[in-house]
Residue frames relative to the residue before (quaternion, step in Angstrom):
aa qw qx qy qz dx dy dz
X 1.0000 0.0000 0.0000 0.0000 0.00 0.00 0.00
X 0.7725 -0.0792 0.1257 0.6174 3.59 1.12 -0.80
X 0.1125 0.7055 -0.6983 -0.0444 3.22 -1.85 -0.06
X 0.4226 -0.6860 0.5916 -0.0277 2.69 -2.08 1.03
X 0.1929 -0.7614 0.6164 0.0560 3.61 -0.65 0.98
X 0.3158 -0.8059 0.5006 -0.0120 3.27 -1.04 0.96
X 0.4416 0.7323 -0.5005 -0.1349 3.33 0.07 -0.39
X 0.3141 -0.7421 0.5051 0.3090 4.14 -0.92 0.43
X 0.1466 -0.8506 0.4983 0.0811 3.75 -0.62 0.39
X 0.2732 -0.7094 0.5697 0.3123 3.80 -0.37 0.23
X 0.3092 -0.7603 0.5709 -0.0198 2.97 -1.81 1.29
X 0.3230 -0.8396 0.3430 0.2703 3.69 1.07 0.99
X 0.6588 0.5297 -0.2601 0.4666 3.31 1.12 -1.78
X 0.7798 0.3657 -0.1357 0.4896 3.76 0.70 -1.05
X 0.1150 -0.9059 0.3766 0.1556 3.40 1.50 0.33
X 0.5793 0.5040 -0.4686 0.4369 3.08 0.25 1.51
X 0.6398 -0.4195 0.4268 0.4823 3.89 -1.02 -0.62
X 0.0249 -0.7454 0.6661 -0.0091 3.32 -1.21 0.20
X 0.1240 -0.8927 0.4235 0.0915 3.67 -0.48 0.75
X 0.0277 -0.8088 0.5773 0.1086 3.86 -0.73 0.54
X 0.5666 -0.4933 0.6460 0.1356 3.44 -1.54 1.45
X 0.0787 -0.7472 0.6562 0.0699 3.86 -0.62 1.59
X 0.8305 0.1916 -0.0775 0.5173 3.09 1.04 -0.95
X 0.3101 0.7079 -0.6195 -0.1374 3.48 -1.03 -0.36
X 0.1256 -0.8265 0.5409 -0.0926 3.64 -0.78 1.16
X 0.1180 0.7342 -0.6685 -0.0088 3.57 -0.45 0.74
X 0.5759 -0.6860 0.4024 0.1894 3.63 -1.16 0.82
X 0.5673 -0.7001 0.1988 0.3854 3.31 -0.37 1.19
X 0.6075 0.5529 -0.3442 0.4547 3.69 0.73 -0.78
X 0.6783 0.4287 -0.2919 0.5205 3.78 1.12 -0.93
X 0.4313 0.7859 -0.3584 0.2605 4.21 0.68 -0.02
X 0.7091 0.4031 -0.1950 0.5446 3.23 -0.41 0.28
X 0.6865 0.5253 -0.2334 0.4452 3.85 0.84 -1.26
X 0.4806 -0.4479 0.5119 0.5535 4.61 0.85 0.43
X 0.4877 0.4790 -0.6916 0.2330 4.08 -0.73 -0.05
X 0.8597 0.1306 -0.4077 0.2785 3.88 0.52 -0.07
X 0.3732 0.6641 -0.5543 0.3354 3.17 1.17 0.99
X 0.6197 0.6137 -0.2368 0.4280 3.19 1.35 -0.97
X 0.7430 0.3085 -0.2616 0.5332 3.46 0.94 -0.50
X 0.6881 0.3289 -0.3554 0.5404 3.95 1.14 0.78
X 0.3536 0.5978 -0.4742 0.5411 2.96 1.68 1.09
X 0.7926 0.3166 -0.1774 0.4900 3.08 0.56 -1.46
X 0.6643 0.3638 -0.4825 0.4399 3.74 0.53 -0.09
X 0.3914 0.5043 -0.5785 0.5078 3.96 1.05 0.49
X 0.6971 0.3715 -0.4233 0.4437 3.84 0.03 -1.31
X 0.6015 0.6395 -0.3979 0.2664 3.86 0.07 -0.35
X 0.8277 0.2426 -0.1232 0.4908 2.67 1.44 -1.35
X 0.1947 0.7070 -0.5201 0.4379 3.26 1.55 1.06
X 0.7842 0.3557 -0.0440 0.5066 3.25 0.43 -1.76
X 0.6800 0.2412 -0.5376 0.4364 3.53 0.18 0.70
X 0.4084 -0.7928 0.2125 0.3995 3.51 1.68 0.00
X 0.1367 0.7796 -0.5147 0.3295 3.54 1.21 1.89
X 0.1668 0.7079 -0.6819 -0.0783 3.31 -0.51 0.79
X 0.6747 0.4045 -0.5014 0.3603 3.91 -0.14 0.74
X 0.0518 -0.8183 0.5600 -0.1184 3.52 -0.29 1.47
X 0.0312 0.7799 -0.6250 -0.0169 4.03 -0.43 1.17
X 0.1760 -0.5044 0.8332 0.1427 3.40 -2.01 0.23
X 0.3983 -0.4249 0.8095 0.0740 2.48 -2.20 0.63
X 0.3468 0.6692 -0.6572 0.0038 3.59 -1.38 0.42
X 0.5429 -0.5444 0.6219 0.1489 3.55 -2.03 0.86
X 0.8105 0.0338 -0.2076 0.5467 3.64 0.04 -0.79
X 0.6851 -0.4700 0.4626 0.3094 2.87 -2.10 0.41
X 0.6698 0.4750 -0.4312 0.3738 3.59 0.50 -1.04
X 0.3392 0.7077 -0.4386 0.4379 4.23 1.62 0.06
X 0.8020 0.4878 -0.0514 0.3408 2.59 0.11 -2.28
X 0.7065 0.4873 -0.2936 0.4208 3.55 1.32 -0.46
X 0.4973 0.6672 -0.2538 0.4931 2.96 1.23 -0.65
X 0.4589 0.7679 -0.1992 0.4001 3.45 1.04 -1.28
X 0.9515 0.1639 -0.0133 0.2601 2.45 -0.13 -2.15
X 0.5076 0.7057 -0.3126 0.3828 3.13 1.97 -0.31
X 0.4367 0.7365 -0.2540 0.4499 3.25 2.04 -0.16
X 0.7734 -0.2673 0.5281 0.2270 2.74 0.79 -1.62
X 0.7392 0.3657 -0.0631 0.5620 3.16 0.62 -1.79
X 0.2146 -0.6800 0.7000 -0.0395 3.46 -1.17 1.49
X 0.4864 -0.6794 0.4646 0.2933 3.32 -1.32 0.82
X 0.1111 -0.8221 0.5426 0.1319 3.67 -0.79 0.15
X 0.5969 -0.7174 0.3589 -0.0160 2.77 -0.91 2.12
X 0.6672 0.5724 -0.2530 0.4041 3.33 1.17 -0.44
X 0.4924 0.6266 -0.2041 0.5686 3.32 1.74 -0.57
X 0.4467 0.6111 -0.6535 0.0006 3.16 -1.42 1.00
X 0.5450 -0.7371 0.3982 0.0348 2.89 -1.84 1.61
X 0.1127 -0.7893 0.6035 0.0098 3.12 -0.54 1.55
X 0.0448 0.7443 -0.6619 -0.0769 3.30 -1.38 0.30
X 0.2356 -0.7094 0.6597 0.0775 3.65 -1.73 0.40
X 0.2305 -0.6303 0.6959 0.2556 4.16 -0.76 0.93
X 0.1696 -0.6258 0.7570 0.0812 3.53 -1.63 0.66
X 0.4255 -0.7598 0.4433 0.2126 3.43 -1.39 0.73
X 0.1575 0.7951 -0.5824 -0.0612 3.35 -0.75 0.31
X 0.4428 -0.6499 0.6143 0.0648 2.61 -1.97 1.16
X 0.5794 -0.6405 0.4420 0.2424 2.78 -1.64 0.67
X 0.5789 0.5485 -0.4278 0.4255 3.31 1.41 -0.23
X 0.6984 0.5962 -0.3088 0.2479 3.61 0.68 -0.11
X 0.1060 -0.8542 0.4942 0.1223 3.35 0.55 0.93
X 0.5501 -0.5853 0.4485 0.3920 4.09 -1.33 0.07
X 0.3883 0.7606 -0.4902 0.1747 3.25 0.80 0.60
X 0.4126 -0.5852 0.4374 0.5439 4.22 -0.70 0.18
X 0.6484 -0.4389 0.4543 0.4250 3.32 -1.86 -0.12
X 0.5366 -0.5123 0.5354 0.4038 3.46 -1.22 -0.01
């Protein structure tokens, strides 16, 4: 019906963990019905018990961001999100150098 991606990340300055929600997806037919409250419940209790209390998302659309916020989750102004595409070729395989 759904899933949640976790991932936890150390914060040096805040010397501790800190955790951010890559994914959360609930199939369209299964929407609307708590399946993604239930799964940002339970990735809150996780980070109860490993003792994370700073959890972010990224989101693109608004109907996300609403959802979000009906949770809870407030944007934070202090944050901006850079990003950079790198190329890759197909000639490059994951092998080491000689």
């Amino acid at each position: 019906m759904g899933v949640a991606l976790l991932a936890y990340r150390l914060n040096v300055s805040a010397g501790g963990l800190f955790a951010s929600i890559e994914e959360l997806y609930v199939c369209p037919a299964a929407r609307r019905r708590g399946v993604g409250r239930i799964l940002l419940e339970t990735v809150e209790k996780l980070c109860a018990e490993r003792g994370v209390s700073y959890v972010e998302v990224q989101v693109e659309e608004k109907e996300a961001e609403l959802f979000y916020g009906a949770l809870g989750y407030e944007p934070d102004t202090g944050v901006r999100v850079l990003s950079r595409s790198l190329p890759i070729s197909d000639d490059q395989d994951l092998k080491p150098d000689a």
